[in-house]
mmCIF file of the N, C-alpha and C atoms, coordinates in Angstrom:
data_MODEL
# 
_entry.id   MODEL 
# 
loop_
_atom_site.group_PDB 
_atom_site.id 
_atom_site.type_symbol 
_atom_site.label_atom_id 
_atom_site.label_alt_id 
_atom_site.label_comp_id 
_atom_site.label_asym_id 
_atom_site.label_entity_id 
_atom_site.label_seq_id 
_atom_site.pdbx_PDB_ins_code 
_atom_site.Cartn_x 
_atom_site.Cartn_y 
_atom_site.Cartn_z 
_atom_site.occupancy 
_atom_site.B_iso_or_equiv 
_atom_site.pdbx_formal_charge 
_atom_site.auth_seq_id 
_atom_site.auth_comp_id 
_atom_site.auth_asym_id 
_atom_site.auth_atom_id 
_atom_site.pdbx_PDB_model_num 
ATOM 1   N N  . UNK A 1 1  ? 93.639  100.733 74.527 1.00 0.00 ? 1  UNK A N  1 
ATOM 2   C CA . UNK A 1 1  ? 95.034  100.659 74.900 1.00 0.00 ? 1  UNK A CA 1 
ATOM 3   C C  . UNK A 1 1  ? 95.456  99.197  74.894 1.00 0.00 ? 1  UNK A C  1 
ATOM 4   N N  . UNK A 1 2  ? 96.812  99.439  74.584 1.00 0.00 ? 2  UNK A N  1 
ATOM 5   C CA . UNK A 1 2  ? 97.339  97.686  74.361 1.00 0.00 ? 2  UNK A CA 1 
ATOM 6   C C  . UNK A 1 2  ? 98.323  97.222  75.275 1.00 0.00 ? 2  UNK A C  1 
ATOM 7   N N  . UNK A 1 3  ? 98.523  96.473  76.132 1.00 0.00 ? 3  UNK A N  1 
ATOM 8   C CA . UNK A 1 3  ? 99.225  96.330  77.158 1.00 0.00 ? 3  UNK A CA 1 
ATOM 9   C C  . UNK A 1 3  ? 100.054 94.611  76.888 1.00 0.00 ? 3  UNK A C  1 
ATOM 10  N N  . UNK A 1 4  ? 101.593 95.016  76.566 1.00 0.00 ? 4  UNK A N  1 
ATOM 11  C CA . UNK A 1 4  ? 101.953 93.673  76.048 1.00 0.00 ? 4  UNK A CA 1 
ATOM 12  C C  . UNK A 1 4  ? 102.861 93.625  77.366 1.00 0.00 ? 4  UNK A C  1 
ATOM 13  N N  . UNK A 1 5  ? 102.980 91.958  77.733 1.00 0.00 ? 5  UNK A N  1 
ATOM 14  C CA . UNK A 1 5  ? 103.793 91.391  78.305 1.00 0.00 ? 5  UNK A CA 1 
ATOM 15  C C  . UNK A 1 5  ? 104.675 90.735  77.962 1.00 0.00 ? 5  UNK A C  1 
ATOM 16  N N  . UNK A 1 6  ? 106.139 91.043  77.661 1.00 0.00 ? 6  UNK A N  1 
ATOM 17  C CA . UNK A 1 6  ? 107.058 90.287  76.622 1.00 0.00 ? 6  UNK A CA 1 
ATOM 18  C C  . UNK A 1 6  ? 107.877 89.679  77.798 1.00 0.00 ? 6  UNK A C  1 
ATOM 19  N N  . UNK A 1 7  ? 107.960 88.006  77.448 1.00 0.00 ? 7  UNK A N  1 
ATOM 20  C CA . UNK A 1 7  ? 108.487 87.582  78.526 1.00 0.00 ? 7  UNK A CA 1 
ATOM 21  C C  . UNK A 1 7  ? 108.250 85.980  78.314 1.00 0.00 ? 7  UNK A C  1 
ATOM 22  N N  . UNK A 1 8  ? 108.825 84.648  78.919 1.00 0.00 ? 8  UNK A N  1 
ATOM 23  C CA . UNK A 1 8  ? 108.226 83.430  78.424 1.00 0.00 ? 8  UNK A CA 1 
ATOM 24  C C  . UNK A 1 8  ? 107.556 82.377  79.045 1.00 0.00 ? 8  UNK A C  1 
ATOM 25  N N  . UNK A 1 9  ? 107.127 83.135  80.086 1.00 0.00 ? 9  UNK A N  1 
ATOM 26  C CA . UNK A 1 9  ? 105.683 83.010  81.180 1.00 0.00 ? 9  UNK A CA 1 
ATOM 27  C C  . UNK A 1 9  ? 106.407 82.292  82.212 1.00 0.00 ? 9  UNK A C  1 
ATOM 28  N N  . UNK A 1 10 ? 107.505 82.813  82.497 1.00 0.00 ? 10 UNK A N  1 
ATOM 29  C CA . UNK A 1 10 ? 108.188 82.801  83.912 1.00 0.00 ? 10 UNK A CA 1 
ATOM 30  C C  . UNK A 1 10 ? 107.806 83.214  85.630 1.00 0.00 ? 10 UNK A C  1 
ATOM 31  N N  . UNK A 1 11 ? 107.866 83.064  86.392 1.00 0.00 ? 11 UNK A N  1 
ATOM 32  C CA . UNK A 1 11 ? 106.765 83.395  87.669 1.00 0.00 ? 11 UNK A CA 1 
ATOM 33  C C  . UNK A 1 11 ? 107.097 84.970  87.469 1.00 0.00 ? 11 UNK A C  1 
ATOM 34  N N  . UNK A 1 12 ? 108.013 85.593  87.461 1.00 0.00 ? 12 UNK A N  1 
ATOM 35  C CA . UNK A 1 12 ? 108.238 87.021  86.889 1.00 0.00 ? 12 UNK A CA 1 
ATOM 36  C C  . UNK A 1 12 ? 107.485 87.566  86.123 1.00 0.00 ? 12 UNK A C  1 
ATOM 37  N N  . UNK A 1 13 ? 107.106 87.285  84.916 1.00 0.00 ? 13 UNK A N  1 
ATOM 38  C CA . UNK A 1 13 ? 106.769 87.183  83.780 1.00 0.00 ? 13 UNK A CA 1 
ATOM 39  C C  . UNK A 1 13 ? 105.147 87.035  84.213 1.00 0.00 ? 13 UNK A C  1 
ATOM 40  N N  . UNK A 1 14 ? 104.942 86.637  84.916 1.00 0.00 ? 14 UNK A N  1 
ATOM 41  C CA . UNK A 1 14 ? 103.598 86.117  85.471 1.00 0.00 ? 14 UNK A CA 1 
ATOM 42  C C  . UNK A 1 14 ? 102.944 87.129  86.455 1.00 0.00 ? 14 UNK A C  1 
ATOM 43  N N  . UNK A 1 15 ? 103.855 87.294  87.752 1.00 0.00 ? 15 UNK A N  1 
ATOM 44  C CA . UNK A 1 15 ? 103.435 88.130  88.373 1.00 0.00 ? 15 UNK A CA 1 
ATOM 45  C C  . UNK A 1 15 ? 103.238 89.914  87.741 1.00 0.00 ? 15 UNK A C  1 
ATOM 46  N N  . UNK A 1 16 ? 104.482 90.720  86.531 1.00 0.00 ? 16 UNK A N  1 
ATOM 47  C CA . UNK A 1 16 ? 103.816 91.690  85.541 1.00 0.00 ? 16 UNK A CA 1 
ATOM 48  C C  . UNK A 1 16 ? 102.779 91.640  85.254 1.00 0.00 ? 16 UNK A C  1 
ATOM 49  N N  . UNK A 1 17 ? 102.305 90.628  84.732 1.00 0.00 ? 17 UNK A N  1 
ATOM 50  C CA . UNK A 1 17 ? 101.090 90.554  83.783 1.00 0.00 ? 17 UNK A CA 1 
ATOM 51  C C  . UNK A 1 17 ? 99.882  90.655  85.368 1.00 0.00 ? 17 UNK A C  1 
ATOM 52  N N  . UNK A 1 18 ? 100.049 90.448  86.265 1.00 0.00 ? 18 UNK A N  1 
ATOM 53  C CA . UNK A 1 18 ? 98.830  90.541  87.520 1.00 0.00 ? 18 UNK A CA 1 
ATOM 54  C C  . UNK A 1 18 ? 98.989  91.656  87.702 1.00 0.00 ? 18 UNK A C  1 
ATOM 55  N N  . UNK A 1 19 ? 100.207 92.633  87.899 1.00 0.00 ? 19 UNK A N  1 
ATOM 56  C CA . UNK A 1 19 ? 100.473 94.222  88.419 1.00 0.00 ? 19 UNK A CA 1 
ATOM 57  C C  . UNK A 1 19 ? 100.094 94.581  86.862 1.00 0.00 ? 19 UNK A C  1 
ATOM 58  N N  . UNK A 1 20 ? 100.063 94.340  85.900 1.00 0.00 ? 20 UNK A N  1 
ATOM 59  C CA . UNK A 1 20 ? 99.730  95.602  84.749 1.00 0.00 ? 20 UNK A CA 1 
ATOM 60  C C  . UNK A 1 20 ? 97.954  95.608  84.569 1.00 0.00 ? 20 UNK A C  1 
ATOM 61  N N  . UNK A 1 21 ? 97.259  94.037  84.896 1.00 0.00 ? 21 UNK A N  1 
ATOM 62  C CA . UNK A 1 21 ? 95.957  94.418  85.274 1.00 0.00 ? 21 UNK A CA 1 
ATOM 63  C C  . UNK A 1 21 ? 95.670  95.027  86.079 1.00 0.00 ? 21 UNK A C  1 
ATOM 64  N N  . UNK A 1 22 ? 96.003  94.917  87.324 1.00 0.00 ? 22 UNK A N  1 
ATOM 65  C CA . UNK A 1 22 ? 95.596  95.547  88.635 1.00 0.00 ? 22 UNK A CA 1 
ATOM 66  C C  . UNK A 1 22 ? 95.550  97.222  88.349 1.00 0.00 ? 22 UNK A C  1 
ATOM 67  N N  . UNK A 1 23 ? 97.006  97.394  87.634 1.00 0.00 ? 23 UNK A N  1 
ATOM 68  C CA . UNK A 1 23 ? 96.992  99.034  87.084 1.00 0.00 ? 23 UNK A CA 1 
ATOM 69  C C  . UNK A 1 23 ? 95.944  99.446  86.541 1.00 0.00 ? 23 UNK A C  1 
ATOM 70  N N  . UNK A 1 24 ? 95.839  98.326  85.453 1.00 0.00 ? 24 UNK A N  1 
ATOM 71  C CA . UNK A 1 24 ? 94.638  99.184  83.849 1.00 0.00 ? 24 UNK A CA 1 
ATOM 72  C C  . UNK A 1 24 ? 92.928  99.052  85.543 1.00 0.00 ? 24 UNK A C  1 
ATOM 73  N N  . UNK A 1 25 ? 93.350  98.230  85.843 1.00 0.00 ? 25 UNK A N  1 
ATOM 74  C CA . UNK A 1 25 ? 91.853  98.677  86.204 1.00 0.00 ? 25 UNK A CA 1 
ATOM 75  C C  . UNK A 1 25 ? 91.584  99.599  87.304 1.00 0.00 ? 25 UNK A C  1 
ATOM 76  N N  . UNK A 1 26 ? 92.757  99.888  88.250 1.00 0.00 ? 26 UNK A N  1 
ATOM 77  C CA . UNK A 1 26 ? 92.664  100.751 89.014 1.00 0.00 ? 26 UNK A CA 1 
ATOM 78  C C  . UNK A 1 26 ? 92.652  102.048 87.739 1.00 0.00 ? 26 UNK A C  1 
ATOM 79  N N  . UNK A 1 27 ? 92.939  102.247 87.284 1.00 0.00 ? 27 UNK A N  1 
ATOM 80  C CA . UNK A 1 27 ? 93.080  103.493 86.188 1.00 0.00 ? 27 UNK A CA 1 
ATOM 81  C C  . UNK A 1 27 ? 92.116  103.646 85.381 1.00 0.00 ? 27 UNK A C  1 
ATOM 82  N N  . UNK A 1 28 ? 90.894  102.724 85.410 1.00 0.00 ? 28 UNK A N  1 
ATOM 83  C CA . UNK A 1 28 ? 89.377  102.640 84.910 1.00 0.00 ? 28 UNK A CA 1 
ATOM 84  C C  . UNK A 1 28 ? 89.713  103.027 83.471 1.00 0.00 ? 28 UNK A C  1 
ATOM 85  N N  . UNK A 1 29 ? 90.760  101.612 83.043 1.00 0.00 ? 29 UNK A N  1 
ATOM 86  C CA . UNK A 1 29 ? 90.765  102.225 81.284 1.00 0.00 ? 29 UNK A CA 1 
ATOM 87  C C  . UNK A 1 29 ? 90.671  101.296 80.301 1.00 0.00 ? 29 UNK A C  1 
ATOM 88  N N  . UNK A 1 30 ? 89.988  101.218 79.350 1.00 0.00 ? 30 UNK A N  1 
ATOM 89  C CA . UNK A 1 30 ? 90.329  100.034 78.846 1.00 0.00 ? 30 UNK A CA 1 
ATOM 90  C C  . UNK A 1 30 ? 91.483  99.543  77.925 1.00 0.00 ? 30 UNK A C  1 
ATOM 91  N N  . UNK A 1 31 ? 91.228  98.095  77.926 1.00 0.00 ? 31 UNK A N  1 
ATOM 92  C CA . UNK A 1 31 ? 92.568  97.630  77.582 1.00 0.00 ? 31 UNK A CA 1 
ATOM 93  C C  . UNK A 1 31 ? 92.344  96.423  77.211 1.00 0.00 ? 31 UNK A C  1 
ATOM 94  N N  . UNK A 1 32 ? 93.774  95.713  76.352 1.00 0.00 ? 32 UNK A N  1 
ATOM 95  C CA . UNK A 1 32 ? 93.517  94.774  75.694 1.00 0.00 ? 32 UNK A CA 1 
ATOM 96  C C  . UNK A 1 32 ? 95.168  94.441  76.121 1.00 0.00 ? 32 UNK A C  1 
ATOM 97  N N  . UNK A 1 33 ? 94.875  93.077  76.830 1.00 0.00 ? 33 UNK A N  1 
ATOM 98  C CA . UNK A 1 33 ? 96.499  92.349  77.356 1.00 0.00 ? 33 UNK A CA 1 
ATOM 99  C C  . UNK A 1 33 ? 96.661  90.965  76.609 1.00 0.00 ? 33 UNK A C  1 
ATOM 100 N N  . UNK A 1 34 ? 98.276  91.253  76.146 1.00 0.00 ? 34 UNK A N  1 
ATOM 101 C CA . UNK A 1 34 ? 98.437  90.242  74.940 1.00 0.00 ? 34 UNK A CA 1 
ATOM 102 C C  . UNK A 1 34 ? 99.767  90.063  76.020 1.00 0.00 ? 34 UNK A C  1 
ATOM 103 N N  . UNK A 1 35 ? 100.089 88.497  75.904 1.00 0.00 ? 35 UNK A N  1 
ATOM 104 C CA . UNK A 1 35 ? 101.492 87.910  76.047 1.00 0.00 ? 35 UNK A CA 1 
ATOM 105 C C  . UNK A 1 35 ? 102.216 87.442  75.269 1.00 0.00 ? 35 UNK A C  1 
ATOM 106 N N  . UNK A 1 36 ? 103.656 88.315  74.921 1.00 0.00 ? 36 UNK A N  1 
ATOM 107 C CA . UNK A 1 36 ? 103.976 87.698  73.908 1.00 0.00 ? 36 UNK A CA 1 
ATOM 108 C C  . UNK A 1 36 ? 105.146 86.755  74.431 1.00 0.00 ? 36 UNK A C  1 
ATOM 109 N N  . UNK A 1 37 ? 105.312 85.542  73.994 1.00 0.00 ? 37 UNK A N  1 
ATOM 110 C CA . UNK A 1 37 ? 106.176 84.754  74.555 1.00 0.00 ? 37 UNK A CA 1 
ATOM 111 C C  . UNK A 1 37 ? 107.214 84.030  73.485 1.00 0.00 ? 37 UNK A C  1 
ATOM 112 N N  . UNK A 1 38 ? 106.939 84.553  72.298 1.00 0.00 ? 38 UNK A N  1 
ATOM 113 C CA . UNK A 1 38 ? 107.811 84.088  71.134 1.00 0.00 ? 38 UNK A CA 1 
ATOM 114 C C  . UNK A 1 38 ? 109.252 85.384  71.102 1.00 0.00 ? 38 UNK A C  1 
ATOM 115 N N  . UNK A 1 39 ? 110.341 84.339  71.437 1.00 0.00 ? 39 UNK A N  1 
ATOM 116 C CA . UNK A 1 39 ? 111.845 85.269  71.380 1.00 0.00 ? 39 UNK A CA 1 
ATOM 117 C C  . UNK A 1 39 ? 111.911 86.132  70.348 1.00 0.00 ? 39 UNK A C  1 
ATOM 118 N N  . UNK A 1 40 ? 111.625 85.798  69.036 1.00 0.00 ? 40 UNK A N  1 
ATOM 119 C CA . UNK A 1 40 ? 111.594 86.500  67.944 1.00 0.00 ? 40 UNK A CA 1 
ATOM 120 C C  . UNK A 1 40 ? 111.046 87.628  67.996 1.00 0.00 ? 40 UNK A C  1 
ATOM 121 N N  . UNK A 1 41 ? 109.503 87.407  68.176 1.00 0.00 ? 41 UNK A N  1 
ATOM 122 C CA . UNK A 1 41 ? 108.697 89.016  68.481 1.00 0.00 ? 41 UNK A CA 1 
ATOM 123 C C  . UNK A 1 41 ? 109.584 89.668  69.782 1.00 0.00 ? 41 UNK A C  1 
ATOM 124 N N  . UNK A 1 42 ? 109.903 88.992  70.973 1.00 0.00 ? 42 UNK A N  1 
ATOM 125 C CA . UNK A 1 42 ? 110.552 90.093  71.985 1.00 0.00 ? 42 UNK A CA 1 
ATOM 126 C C  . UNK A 1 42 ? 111.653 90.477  71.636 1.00 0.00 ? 42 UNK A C  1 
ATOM 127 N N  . UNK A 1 43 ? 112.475 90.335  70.615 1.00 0.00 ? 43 UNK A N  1 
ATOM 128 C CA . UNK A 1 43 ? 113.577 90.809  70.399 1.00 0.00 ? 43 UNK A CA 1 
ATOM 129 C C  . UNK A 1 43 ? 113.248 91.811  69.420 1.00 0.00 ? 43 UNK A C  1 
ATOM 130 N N  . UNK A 1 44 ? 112.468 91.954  68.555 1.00 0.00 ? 44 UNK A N  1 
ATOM 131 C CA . UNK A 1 44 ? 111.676 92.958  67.209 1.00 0.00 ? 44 UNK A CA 1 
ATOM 132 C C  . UNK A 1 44 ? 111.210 94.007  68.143 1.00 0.00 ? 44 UNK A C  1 
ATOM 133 N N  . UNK A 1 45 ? 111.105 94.011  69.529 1.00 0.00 ? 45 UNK A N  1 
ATOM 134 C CA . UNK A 1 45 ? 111.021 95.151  70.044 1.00 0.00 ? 45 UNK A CA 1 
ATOM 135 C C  . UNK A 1 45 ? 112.180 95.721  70.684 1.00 0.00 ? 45 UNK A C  1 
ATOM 136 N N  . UNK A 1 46 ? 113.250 95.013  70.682 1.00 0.00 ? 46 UNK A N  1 
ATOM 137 C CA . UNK A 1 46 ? 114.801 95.682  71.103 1.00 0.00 ? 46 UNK A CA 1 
ATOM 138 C C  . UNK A 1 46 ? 114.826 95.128  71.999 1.00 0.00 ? 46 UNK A C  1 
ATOM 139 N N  . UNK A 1 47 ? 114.034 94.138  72.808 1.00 0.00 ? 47 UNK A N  1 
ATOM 140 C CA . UNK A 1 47 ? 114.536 93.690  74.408 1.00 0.00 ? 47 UNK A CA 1 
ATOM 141 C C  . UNK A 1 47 ? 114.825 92.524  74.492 1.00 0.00 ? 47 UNK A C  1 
ATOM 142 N N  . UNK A 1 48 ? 115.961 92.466  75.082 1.00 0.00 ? 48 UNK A N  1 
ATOM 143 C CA . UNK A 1 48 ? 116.884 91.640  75.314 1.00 0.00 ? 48 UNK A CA 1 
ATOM 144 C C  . UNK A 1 48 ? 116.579 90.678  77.033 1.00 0.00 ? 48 UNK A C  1 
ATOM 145 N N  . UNK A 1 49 ? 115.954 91.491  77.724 1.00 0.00 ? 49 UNK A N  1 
ATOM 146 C CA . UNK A 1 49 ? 115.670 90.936  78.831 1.00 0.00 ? 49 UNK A CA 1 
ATOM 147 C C  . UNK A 1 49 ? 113.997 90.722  79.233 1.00 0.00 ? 49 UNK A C  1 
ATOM 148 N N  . UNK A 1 50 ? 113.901 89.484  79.862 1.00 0.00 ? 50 UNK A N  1 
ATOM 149 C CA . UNK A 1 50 ? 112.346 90.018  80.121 1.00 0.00 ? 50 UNK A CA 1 
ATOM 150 C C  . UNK A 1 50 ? 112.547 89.916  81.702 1.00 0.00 ? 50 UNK A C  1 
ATOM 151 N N  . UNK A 1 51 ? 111.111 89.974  82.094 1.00 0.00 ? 51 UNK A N  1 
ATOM 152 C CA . UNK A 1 51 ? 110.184 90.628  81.622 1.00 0.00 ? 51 UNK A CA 1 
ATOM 153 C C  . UNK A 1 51 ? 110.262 91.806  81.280 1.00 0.00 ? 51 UNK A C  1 
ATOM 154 N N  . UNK A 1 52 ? 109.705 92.394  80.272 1.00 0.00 ? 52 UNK A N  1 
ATOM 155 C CA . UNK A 1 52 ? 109.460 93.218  80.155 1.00 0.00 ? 52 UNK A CA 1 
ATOM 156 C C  . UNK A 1 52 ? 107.546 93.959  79.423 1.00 0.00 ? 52 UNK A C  1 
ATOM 157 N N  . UNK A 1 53 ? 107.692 95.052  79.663 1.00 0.00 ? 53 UNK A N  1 
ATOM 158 C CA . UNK A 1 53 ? 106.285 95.778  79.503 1.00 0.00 ? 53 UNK A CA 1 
ATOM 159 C C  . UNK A 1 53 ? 105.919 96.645  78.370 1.00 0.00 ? 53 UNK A C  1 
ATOM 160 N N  . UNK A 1 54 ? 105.110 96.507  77.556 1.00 0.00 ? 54 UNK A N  1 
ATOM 161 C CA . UNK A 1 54 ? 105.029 97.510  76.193 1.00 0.00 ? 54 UNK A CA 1 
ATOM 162 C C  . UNK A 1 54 ? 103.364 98.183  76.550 1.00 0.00 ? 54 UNK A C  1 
ATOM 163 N N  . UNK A 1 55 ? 103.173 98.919  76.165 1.00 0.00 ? 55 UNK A N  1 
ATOM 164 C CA . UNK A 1 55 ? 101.857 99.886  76.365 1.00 0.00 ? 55 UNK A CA 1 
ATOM 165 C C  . UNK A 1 55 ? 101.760 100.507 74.949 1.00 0.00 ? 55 UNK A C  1 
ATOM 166 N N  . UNK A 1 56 ? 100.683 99.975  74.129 1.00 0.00 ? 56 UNK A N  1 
ATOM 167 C CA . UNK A 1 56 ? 100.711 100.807 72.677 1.00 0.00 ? 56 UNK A CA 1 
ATOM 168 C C  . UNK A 1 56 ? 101.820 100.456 72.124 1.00 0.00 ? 56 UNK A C  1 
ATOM 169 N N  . UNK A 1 57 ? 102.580 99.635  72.138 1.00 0.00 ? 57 UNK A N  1 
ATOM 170 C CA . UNK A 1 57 ? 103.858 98.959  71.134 1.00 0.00 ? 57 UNK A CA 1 
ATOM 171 C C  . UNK A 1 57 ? 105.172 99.439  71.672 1.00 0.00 ? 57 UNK A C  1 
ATOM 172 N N  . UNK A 1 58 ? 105.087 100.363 72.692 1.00 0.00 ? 58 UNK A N  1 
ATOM 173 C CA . UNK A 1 58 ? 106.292 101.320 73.260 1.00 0.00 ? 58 UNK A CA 1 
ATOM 174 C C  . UNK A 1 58 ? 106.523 100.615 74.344 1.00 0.00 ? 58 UNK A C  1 
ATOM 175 N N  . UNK A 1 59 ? 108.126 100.100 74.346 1.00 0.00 ? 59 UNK A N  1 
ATOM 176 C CA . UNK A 1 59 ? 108.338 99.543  75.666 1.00 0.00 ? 59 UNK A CA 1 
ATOM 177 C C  . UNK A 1 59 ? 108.374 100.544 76.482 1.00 0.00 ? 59 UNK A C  1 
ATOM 178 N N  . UNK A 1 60 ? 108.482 100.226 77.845 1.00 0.00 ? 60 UNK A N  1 
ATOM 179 C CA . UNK A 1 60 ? 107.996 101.112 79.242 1.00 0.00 ? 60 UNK A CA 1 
ATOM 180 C C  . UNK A 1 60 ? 108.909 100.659 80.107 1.00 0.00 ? 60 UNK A C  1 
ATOM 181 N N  . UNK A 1 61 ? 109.382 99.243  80.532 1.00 0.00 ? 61 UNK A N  1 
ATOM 182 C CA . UNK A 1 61 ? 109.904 98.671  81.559 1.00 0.00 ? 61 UNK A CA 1 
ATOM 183 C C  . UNK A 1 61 ? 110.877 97.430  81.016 1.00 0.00 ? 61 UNK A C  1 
ATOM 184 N N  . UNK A 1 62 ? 112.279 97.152  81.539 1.00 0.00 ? 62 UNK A N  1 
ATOM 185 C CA . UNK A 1 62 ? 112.310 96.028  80.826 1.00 0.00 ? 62 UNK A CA 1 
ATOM 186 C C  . UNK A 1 62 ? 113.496 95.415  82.457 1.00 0.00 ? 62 UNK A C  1 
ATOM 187 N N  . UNK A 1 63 ? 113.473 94.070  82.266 1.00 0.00 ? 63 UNK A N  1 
ATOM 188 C CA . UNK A 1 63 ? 114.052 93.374  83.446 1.00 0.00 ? 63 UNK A CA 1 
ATOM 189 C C  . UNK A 1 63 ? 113.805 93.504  84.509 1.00 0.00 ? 63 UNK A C  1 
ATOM 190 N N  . UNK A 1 64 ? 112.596 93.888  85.323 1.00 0.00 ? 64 UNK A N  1 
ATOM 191 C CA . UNK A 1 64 ? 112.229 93.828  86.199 1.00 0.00 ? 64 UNK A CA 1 
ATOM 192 C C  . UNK A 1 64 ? 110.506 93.971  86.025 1.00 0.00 ? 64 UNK A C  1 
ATOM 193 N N  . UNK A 1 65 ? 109.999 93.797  87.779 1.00 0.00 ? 65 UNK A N  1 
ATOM 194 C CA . UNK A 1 65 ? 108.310 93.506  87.791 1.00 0.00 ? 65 UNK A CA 1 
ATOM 195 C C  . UNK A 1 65 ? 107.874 95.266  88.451 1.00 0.00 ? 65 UNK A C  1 
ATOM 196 N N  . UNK A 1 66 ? 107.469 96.135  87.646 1.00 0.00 ? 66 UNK A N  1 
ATOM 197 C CA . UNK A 1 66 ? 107.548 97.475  88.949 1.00 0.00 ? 66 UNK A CA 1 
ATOM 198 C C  . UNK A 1 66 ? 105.965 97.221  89.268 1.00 0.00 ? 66 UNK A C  1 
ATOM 199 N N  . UNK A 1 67 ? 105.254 97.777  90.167 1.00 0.00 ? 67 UNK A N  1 
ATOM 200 C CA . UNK A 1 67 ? 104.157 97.620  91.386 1.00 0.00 ? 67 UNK A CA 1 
ATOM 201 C C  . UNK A 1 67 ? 103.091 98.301  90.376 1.00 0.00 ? 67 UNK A C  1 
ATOM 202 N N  . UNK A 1 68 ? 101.816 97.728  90.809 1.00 0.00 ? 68 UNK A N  1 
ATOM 203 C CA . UNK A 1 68 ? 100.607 98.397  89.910 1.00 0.00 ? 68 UNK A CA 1 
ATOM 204 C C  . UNK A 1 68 ? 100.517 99.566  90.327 1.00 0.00 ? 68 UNK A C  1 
ATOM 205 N N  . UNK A 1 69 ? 100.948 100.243 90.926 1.00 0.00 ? 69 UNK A N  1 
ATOM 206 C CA . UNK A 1 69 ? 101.240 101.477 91.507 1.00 0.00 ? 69 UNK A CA 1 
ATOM 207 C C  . UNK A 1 69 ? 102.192 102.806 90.282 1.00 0.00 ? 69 UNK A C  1 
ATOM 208 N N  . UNK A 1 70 ? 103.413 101.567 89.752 1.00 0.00 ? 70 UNK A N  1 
ATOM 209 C CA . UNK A 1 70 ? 104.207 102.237 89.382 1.00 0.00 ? 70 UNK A CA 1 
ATOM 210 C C  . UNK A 1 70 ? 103.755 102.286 87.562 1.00 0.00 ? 70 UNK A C  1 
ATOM 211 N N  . UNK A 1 71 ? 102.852 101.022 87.248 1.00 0.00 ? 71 UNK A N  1 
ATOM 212 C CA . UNK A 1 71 ? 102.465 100.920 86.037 1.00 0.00 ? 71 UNK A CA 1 
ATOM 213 C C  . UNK A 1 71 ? 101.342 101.665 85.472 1.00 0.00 ? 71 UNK A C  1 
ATOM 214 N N  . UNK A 1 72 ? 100.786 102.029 86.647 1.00 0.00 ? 72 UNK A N  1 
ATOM 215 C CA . UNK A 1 72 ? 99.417  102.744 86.363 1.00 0.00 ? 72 UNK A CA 1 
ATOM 216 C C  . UNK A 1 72 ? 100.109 103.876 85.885 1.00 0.00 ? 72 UNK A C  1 
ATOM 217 N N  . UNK A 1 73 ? 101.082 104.219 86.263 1.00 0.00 ? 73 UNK A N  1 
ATOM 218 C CA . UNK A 1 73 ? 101.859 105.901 85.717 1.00 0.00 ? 73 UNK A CA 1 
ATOM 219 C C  . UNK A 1 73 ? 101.985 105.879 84.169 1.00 0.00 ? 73 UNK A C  1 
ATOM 220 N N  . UNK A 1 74 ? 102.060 104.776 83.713 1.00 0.00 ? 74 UNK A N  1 
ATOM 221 C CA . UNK A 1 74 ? 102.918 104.770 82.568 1.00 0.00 ? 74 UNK A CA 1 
ATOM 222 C C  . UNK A 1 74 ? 101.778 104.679 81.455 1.00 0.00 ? 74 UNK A C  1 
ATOM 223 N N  . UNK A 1 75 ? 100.230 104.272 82.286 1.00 0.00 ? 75 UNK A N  1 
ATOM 224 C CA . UNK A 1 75 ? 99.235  104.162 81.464 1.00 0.00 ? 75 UNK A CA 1 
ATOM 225 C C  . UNK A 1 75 ? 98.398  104.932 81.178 1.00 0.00 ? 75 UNK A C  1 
ATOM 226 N N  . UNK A 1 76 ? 98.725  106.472 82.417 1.00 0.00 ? 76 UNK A N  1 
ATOM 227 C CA . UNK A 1 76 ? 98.056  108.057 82.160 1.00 0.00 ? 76 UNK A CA 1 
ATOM 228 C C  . UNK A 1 76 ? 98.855  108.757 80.633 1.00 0.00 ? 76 UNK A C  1 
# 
């Protein structure tokens, strides 16, 4: 599983990327976390705001940080 953080490593942007690990590993799954921080690629995915969250290339979340709680959902 691929877990992207689109965003341009803002404390926002920062704190996602700690709640989407905390998820993948409470969820005992593996995973591979990429940050993408180039405007170009975050806009080639339609988002206009960050942070935002992609799982497998599919955004999931965008302009806000939701809780490893709420990300782990999105990774069943």
């Amino acid at each position: 599983m691929k877990i992207q953080i689109l965003g341009t490593g803002c404390p926002k942007c920062k704190k996602l990327a700690e709640n989407a690990e905390a998820a993948a590993k409470q969820a005992g799954i593996q995973y591979e976390m990429e940050k993408v921080t180039d405007i170009t690629k975050i806009m080639a995915f339609g988002v206009m705001m960050t942070p935002a969250l992609a799982v497998d290339g599919v955004v999931k979340v965008v302009g806000k940080v939701p809780s490893s709680e709420e990300i782990e959902k999105f990774l069943k």
